[in-house]
N, CA and C atoms as an extended XYZ file, in Angstrom:
594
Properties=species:S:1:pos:R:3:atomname:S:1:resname:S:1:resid:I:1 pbc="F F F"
N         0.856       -1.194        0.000 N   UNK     1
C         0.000        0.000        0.000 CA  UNK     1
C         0.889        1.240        0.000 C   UNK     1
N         0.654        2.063       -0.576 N   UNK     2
C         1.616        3.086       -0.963 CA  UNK     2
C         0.549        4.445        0.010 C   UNK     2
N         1.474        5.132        0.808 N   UNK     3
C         1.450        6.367        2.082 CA  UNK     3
C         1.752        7.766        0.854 C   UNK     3
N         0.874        8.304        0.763 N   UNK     4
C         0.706        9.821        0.232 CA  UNK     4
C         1.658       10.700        1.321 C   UNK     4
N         2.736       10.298        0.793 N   UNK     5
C         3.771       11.548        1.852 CA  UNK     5
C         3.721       13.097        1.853 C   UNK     5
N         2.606       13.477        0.616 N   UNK     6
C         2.444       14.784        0.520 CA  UNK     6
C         1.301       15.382        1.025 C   UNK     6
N         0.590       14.319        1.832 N   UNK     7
C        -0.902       14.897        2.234 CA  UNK     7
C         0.148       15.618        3.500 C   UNK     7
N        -0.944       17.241        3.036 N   UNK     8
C        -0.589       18.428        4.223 CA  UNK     8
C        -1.180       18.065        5.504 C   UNK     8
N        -0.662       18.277        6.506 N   UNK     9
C        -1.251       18.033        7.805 CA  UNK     9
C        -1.194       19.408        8.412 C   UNK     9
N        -1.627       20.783        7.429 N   UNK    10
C        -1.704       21.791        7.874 CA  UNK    10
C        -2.903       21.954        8.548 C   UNK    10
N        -3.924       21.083        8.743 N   UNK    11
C        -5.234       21.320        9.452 CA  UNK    11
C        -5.122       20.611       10.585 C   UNK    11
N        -4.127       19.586       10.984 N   UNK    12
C        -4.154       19.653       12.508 CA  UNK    12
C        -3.362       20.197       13.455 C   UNK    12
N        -3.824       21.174       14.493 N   UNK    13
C        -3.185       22.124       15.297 CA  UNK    13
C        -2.523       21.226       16.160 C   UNK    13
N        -1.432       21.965       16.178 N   UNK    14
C        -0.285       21.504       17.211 CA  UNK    14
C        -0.406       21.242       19.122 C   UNK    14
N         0.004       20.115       19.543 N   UNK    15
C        -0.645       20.160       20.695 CA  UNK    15
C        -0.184       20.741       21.658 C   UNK    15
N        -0.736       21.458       22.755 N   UNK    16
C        -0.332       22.925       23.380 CA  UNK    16
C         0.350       22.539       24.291 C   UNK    16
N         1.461       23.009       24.560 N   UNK    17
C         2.088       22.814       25.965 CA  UNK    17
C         1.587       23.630       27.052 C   UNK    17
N         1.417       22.762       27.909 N   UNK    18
C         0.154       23.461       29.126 CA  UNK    18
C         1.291       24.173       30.112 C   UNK    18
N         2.425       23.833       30.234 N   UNK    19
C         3.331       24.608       31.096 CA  UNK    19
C         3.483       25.916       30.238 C   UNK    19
N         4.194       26.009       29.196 N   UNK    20
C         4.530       26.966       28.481 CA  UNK    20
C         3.471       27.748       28.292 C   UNK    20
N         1.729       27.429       28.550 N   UNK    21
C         0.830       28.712       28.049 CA  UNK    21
C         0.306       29.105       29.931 C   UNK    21
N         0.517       28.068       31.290 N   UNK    22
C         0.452       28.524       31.981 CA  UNK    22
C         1.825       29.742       32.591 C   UNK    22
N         2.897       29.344       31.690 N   UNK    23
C         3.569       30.637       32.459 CA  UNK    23
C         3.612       31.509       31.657 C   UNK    23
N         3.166       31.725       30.217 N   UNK    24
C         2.272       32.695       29.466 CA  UNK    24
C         1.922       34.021       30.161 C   UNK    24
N         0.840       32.712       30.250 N   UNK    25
C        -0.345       33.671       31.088 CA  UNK    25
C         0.342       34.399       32.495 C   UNK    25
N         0.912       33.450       33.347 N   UNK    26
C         1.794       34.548       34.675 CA  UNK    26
C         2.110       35.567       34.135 C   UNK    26
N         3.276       35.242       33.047 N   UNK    27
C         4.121       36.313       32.810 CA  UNK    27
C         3.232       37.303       32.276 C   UNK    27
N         2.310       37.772       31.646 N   UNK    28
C         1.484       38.425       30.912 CA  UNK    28
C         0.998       39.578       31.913 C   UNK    28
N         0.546       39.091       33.475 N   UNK    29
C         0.730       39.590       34.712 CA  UNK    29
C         1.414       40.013       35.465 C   UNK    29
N         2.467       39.737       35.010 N   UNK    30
C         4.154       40.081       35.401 CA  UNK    30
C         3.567       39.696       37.016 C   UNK    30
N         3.832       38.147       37.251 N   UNK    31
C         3.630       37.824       38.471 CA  UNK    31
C         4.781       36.699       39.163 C   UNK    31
N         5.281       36.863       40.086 N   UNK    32
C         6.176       36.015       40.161 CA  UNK    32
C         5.526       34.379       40.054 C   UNK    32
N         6.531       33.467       40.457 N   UNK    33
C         6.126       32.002       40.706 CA  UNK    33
C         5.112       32.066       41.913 C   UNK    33
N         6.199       32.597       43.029 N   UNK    34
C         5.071       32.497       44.508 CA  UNK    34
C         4.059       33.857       44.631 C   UNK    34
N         3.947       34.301       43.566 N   UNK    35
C         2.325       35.604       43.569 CA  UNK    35
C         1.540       34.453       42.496 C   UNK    35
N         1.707       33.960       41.620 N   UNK    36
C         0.900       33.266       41.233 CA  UNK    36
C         0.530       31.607       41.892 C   UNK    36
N         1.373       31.018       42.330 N   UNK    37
C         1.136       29.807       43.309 CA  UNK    37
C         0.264       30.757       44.337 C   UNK    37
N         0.676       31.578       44.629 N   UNK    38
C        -0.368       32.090       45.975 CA  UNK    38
C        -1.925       32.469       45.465 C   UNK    38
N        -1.697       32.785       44.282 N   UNK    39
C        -2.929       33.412       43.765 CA  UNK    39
C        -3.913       32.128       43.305 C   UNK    39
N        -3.474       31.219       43.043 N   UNK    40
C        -4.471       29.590       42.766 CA  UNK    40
C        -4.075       28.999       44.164 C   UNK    40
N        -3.618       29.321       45.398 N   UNK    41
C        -3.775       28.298       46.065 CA  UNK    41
C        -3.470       26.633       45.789 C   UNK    41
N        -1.966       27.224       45.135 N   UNK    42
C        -0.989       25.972       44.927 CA  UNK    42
C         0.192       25.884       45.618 C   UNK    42
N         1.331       25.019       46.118 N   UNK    43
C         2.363       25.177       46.528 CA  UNK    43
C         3.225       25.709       45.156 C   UNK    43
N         4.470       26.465       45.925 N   UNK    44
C         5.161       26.756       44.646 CA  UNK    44
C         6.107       25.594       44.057 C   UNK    44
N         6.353       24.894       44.719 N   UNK    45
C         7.118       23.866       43.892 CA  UNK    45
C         6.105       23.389       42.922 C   UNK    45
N         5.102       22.886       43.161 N   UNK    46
C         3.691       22.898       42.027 CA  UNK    46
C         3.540       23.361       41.178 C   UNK    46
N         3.479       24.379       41.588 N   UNK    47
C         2.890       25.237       39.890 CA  UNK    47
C         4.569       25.537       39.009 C   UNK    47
N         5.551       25.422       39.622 N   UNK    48
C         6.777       25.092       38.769 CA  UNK    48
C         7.378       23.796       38.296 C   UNK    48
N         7.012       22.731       38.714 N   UNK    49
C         6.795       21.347       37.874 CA  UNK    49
C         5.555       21.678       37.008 C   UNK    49
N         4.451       22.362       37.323 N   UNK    50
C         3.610       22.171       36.291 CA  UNK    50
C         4.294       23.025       35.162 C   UNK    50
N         4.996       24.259       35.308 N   UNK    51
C         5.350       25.407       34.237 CA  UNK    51
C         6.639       24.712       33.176 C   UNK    51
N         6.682       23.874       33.925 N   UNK    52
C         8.398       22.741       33.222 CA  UNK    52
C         7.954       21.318       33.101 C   UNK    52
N         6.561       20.744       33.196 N   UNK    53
C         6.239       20.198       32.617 CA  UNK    53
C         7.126       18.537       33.402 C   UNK    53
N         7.072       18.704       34.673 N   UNK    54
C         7.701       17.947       35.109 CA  UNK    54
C         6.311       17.086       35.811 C   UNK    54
N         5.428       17.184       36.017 N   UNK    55
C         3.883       16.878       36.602 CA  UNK    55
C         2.709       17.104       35.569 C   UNK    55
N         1.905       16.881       35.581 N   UNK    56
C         0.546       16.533       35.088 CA  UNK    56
C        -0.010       16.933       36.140 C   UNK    56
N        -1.308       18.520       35.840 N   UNK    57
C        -1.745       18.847       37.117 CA  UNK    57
C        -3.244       17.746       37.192 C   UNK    57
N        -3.979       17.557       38.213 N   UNK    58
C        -5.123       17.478       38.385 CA  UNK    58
C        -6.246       18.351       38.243 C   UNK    58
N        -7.645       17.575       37.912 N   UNK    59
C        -8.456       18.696       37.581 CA  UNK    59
C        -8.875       19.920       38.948 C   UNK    59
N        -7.970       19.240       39.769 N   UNK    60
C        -8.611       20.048       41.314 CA  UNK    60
C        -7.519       21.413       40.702 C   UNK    60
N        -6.335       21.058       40.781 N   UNK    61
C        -5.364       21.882       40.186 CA  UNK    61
C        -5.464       22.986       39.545 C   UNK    61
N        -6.078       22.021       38.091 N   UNK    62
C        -6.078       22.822       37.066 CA  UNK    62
C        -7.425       24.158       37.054 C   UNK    62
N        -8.311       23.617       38.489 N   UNK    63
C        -9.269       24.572       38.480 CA  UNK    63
C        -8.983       25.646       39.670 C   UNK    63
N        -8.030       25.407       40.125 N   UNK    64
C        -7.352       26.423       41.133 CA  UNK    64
C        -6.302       27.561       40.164 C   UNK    64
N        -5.668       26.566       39.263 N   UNK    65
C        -4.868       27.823       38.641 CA  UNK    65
C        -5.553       28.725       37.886 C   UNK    65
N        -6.885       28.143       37.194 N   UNK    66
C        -7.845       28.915       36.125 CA  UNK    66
C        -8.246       30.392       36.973 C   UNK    66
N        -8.781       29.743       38.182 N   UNK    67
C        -9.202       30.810       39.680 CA  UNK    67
C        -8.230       31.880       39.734 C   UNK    67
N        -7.371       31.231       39.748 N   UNK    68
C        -6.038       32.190       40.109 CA  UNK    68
C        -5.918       33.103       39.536 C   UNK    68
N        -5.603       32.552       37.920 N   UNK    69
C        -5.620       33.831       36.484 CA  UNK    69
C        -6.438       34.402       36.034 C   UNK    69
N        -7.491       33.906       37.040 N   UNK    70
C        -9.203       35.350       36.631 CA  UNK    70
C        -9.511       34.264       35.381 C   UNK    70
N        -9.411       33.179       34.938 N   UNK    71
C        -9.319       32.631       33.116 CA  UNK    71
C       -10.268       31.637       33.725 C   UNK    71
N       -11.364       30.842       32.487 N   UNK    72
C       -11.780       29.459       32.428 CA  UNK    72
C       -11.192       28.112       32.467 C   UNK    72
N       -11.230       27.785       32.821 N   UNK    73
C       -10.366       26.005       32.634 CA  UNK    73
C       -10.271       25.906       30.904 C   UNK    73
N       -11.365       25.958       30.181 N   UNK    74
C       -10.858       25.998       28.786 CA  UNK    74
C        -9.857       27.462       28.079 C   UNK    74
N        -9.543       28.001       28.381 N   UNK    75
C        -8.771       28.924       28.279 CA  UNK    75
C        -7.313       28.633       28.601 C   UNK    75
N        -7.129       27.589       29.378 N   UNK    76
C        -6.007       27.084       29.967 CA  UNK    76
C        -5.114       26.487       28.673 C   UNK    76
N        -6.148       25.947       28.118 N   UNK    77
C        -6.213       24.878       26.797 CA  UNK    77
C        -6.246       25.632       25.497 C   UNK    77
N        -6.127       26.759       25.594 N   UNK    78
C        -6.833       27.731       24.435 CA  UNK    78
C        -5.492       28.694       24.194 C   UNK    78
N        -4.295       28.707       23.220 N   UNK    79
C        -3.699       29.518       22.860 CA  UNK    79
C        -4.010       31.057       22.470 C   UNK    79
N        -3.983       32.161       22.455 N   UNK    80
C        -4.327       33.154       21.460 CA  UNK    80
C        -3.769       32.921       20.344 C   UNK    80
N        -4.365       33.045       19.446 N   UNK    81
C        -4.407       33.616       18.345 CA  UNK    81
C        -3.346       34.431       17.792 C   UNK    81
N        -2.470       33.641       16.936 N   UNK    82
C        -1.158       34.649       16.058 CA  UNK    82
C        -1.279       35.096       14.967 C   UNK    82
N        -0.831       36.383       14.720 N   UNK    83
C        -0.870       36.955       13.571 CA  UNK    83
C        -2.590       37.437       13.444 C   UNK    83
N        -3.375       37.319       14.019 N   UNK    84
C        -4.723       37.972       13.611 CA  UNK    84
C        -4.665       39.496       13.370 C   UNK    84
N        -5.242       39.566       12.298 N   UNK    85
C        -5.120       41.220       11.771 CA  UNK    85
C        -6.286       41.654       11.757 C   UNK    85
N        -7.349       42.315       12.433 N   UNK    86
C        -8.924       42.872       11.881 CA  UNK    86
C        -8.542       43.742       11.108 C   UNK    86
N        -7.588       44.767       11.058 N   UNK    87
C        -7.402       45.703       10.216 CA  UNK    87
C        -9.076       46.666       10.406 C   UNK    87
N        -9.514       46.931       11.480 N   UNK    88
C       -10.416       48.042       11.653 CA  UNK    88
C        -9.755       49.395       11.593 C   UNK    88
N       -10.679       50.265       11.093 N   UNK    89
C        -9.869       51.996       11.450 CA  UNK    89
C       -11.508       52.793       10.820 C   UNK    89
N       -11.928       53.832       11.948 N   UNK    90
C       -12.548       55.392       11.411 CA  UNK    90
C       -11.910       56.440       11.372 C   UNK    90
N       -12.214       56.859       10.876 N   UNK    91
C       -11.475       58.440       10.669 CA  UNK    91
C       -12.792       59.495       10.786 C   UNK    91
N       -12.679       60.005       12.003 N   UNK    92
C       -13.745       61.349       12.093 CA  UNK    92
C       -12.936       62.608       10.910 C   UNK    92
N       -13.192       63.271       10.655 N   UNK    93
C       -13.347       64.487       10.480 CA  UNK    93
C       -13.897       65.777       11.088 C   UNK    93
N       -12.960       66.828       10.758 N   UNK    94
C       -14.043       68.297       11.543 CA  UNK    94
C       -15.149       68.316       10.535 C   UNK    94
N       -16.378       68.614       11.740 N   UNK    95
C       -17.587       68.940       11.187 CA  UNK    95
C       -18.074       67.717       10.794 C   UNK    95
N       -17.841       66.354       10.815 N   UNK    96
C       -17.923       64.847       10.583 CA  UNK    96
C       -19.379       64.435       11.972 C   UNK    96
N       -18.827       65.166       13.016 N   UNK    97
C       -19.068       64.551       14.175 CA  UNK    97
C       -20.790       64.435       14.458 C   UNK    97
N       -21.299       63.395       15.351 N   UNK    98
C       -22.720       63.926       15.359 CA  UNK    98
C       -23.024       64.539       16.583 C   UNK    98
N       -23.178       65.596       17.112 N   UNK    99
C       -23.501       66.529       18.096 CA  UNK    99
C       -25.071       65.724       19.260 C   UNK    99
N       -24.488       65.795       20.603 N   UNK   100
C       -25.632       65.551       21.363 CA  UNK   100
C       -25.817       66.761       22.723 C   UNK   100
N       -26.429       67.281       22.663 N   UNK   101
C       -26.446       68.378       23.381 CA  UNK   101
C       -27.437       68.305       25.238 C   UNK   101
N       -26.821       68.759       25.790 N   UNK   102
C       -27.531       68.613       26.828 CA  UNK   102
C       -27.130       70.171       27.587 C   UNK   102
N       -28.052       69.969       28.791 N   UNK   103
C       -28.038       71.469       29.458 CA  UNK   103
C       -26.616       71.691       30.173 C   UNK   103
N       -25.569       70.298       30.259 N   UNK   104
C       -24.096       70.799       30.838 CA  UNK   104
C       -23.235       70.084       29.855 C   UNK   104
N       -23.568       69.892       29.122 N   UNK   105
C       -22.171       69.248       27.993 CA  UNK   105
C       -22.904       68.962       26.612 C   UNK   105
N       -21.730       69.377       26.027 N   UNK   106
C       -22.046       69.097       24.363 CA  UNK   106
C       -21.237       68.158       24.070 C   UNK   106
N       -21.858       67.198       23.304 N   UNK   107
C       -21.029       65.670       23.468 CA  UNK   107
C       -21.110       65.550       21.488 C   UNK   107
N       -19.339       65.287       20.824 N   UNK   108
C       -19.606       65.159       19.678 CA  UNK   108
C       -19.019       63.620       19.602 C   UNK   108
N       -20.035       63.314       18.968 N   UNK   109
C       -19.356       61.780       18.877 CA  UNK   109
C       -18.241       61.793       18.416 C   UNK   109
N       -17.140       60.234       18.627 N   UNK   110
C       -15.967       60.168       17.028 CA  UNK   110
C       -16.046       58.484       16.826 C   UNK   110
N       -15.609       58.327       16.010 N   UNK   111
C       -15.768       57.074       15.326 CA  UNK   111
C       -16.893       56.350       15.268 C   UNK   111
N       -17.898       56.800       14.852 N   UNK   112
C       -19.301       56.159       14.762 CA  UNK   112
C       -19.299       55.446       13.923 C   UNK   112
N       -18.573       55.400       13.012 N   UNK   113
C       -18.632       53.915       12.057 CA  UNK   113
C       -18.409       52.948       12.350 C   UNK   113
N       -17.329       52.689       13.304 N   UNK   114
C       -17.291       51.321       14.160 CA  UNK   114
C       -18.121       51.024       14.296 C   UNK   114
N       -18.593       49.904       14.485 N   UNK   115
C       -19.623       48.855       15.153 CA  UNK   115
C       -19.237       47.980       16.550 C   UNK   115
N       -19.394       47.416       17.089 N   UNK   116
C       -18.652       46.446       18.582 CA  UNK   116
C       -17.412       47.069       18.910 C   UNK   116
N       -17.398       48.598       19.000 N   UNK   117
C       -15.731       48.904       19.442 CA  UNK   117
C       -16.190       48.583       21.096 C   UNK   117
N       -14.810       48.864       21.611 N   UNK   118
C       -14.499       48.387       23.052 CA  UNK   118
C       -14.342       49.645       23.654 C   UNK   118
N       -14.434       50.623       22.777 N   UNK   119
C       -13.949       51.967       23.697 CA  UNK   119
C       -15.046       53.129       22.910 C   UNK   119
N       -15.556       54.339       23.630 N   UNK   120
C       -16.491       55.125       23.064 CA  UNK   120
C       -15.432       56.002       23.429 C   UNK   120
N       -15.170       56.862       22.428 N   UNK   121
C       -14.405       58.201       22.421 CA  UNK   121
C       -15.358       59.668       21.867 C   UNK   121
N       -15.138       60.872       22.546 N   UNK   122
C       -15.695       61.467       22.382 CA  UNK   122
C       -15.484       62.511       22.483 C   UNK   122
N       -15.740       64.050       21.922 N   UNK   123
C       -14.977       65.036       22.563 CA  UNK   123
C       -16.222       66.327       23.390 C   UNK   123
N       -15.886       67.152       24.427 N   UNK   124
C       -17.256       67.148       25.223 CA  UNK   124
C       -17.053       68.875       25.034 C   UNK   124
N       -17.617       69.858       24.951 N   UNK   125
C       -18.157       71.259       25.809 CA  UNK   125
C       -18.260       70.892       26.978 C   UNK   125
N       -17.834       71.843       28.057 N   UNK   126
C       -17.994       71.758       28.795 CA  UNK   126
C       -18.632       72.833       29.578 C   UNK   126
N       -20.240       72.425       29.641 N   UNK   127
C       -21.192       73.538       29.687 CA  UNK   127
C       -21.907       74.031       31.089 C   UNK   127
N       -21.643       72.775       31.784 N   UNK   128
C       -21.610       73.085       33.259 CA  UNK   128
C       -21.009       73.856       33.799 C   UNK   128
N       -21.536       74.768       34.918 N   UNK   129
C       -20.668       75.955       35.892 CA  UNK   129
C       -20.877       75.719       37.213 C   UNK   129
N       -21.503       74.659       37.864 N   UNK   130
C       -21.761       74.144       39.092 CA  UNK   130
C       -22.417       72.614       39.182 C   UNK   130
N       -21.717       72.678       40.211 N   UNK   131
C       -22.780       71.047       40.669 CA  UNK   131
C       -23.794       71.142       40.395 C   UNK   131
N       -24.300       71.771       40.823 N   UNK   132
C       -25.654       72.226       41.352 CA  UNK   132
C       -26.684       72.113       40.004 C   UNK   132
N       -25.889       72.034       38.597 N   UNK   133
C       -26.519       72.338       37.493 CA  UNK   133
C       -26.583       70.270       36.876 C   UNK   133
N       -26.375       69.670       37.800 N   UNK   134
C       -26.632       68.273       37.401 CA  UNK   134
C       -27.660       67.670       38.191 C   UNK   134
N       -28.497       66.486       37.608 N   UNK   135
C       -29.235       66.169       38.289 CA  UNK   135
C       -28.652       65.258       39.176 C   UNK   135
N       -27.747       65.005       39.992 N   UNK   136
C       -27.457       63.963       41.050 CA  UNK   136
C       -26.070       63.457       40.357 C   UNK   136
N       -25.235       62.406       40.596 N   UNK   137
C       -24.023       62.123       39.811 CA  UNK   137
C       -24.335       61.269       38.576 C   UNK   137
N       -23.660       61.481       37.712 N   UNK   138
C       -23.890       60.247       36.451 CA  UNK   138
C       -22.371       59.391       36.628 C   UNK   138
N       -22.964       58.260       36.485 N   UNK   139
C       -22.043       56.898       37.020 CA  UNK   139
C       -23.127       55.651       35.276 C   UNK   139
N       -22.049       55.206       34.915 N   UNK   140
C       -22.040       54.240       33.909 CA  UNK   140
C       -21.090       52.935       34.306 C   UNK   140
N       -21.351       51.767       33.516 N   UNK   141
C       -20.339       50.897       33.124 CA  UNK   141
C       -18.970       51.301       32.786 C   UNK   141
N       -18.279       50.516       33.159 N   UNK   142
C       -16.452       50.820       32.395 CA  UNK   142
C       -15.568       51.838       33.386 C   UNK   142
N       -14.567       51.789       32.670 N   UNK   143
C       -13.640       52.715       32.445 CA  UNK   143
C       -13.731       53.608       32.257 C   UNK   143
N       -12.830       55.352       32.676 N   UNK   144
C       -13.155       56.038       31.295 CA  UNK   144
C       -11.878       57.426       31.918 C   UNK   144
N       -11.570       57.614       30.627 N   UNK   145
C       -10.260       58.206       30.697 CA  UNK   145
C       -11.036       60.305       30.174 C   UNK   145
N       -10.438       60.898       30.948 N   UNK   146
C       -10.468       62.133       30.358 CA  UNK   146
C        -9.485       63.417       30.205 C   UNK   146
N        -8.942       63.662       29.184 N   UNK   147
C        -7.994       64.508       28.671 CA  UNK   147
C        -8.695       65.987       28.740 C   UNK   147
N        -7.920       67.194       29.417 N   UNK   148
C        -8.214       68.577       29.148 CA  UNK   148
C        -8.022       69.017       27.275 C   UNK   148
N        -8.468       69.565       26.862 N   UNK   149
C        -8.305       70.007       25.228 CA  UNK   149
C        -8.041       71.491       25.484 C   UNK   149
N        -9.028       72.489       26.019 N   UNK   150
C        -8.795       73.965       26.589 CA  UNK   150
C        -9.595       73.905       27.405 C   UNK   150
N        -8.862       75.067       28.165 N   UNK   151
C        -9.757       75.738       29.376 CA  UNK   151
C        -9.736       75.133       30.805 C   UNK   151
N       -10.389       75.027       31.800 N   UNK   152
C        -9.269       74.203       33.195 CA  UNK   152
C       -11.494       73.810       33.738 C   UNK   152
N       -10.916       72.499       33.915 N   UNK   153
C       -12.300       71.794       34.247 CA  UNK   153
C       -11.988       71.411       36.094 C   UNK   153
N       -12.975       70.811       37.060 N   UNK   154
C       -13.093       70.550       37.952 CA  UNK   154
C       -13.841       69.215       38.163 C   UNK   154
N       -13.043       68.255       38.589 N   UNK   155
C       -13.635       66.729       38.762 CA  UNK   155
C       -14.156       66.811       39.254 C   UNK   155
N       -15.349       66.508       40.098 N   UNK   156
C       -16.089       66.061       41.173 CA  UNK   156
C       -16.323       64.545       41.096 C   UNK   156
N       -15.943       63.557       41.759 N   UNK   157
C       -16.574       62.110       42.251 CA  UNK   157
C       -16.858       61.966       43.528 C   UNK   157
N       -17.475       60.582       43.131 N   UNK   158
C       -17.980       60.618       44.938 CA  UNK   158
C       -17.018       60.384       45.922 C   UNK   158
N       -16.195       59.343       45.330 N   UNK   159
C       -15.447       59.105       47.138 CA  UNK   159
C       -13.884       60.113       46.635 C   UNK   159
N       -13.801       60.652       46.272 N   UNK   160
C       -12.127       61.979       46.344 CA  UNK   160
C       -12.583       63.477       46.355 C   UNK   160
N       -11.750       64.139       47.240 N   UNK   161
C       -12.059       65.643       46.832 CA  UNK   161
C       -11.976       66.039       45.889 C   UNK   161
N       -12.713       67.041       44.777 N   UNK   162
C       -12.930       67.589       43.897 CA  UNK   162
C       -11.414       68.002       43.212 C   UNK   162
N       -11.526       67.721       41.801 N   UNK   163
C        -9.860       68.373       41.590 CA  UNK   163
C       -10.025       69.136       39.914 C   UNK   163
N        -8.658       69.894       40.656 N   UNK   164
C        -9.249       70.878       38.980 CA  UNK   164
C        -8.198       70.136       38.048 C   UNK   164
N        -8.280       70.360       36.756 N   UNK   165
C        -7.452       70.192       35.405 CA  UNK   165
C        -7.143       70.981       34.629 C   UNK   165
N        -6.157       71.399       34.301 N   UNK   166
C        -5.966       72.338       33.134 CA  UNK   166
C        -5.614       71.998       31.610 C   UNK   166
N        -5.570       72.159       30.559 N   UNK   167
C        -5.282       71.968       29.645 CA  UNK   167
C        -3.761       70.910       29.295 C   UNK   167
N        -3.759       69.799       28.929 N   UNK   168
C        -2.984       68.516       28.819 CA  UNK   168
C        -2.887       68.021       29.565 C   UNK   168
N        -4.099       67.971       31.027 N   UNK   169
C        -4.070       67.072       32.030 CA  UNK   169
C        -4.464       66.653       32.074 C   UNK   169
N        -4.780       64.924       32.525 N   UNK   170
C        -5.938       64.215       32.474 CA  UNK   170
C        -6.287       63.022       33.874 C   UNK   170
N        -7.541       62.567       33.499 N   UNK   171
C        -7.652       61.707       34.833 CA  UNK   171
C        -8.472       60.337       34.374 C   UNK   171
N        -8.326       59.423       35.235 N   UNK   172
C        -8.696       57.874       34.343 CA  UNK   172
C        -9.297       56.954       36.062 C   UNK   172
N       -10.654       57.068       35.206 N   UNK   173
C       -11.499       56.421       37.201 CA  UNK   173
C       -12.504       55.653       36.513 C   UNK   173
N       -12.548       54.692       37.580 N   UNK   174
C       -13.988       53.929       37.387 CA  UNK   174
C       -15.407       54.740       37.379 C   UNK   174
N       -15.946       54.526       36.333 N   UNK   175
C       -17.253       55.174       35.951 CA  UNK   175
C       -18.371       55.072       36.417 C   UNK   175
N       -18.481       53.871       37.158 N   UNK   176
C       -19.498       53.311       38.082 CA  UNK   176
C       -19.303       53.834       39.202 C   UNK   176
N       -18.208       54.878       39.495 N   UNK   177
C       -18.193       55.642       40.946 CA  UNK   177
C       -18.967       57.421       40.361 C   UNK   177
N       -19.587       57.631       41.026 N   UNK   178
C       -20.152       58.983       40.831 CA  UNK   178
C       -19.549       59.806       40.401 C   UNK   178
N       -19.815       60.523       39.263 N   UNK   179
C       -18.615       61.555       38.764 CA  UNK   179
C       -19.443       63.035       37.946 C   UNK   179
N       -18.897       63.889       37.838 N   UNK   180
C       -19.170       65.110       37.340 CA  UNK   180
C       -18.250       66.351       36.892 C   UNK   180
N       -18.532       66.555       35.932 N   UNK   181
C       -17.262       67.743       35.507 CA  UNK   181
C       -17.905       68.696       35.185 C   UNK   181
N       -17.374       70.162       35.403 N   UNK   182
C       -17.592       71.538       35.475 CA  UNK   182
C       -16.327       72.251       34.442 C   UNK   182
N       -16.877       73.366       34.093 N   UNK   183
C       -15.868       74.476       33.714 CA  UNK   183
C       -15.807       75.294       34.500 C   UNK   183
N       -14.290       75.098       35.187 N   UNK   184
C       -13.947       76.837       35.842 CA  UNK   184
C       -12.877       77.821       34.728 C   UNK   184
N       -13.589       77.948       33.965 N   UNK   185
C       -12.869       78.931       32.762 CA  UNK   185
C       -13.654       79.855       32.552 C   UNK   185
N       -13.161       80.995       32.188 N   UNK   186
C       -14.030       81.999       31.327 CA  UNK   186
C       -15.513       81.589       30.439 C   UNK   186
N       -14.393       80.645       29.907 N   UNK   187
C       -15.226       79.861       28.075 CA  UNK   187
C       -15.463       78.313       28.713 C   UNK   187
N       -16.476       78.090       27.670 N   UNK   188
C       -16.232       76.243       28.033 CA  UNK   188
C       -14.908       75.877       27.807 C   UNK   188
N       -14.821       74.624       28.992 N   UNK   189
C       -13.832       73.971       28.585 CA  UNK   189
C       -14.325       73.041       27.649 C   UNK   189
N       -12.880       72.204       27.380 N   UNK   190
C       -13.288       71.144       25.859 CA  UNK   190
C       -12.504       70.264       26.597 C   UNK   190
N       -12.479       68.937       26.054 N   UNK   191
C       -12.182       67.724       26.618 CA  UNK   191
C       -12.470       66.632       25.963 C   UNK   191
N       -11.368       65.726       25.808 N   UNK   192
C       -11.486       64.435       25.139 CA  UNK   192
C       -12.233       63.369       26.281 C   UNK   192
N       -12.945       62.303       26.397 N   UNK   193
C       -13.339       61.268       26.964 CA  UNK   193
C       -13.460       60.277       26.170 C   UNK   193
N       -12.742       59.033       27.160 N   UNK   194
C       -12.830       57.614       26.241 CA  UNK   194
C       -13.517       56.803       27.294 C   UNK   194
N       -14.341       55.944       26.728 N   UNK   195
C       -15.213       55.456       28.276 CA  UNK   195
C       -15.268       53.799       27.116 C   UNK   195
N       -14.594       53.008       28.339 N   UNK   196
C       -14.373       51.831       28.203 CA  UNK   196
C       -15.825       51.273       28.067 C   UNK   196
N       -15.944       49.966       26.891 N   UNK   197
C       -17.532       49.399       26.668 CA  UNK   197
C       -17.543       47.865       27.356 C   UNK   197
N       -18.258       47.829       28.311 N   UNK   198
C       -18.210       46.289       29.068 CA  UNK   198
C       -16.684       45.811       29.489 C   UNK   198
């Protein structure tokens, strides 16, 4: 019987070394051996036979280290992805933007052509001149980062004292904590915001 030595075996994936993608993942955390043994509630000689492949963990194990790295047990098993390119990009333009107006900020969108982005960017007026001119704090999902553009703004959140910003300063807080921004300028201030999506 004659063996087809040229059939490609480019369709079966290579089998993963479970040490090499668990210290991956540590290192990715920049965590030592004993911050990550501590963090799954493993001994450290453990989880370094497992990283060198000197042991075979158990599933008790393997569901302590998953714990550990915030990750699923199948994730353990699950390489990323090399070389993936989406090749996404918008490009706003001036005068592009779509304007949402409210009684303390003028909010212009940017990149609305995206679809499932991970981040909402936006650039704001800043039309507020007191607390007092909001209805209570606005708190959202995410992240969210905010850059001065002109003019000197005033943070307000709930749990820090109030702080001002001036132009190329910025501040980056959880959004789900109460927050509010003011202009203490002459003019509105302006301001970039990027507010993390889920």
């Amino acid at each position: 019987m004659k063996i087809d030595s040229d059939r490609s075996d480019a369709a079966t994936p290579e089998p993963l070394d479970l040490g090499a993608r668990v210290r991956e993942l540590r290192k990715a955390r920049d965590w030592t051996l004993e911050q990550a043994a501590q963090q799954a509630g493993l001994a450290r000689s453990t989880l370094s036979k497992i990283e060198n492949g000197q042991m075979s963990p158990t599933y008790d194990a393997l569901k302590k280290l998953a714990v550990g790295l915030q990750i699923s047990v199948p994730q353990l098993f699950t390489p990323p992805s090399k070389g993936q390119v989406n090749g996404r990009m918008a490009v706003t333009k001036t005068g592009d933007e779509t304007s949402k107006v409210t009684t303390t900020y003028e909010h212009a969108l940017l990149a609305e052509t995206l679809t499932t982005k991970k981040m909402l960017p936006y650039r704001a007026r800043v039309r507020a001149r007191a607390l007092e001119d909001f209805d209570g704090w606005v708190r959202h999902d995410g992240e969210e980062f905010l850059y001065v553009l002109t003019g000197q703004v005033r943070l307000y959140t709930e749990f820090y004292e109030p702080i001002d910003l001036r132009r190329g300063e910025s501040a980056y807080y959880d959004a789900t904590m109460g927050h509010n921004v003011i202009s203490v300028s002459a003019d509105d201030a302006t301001i970039l915001w990027v507010t993390s999506l889920g």
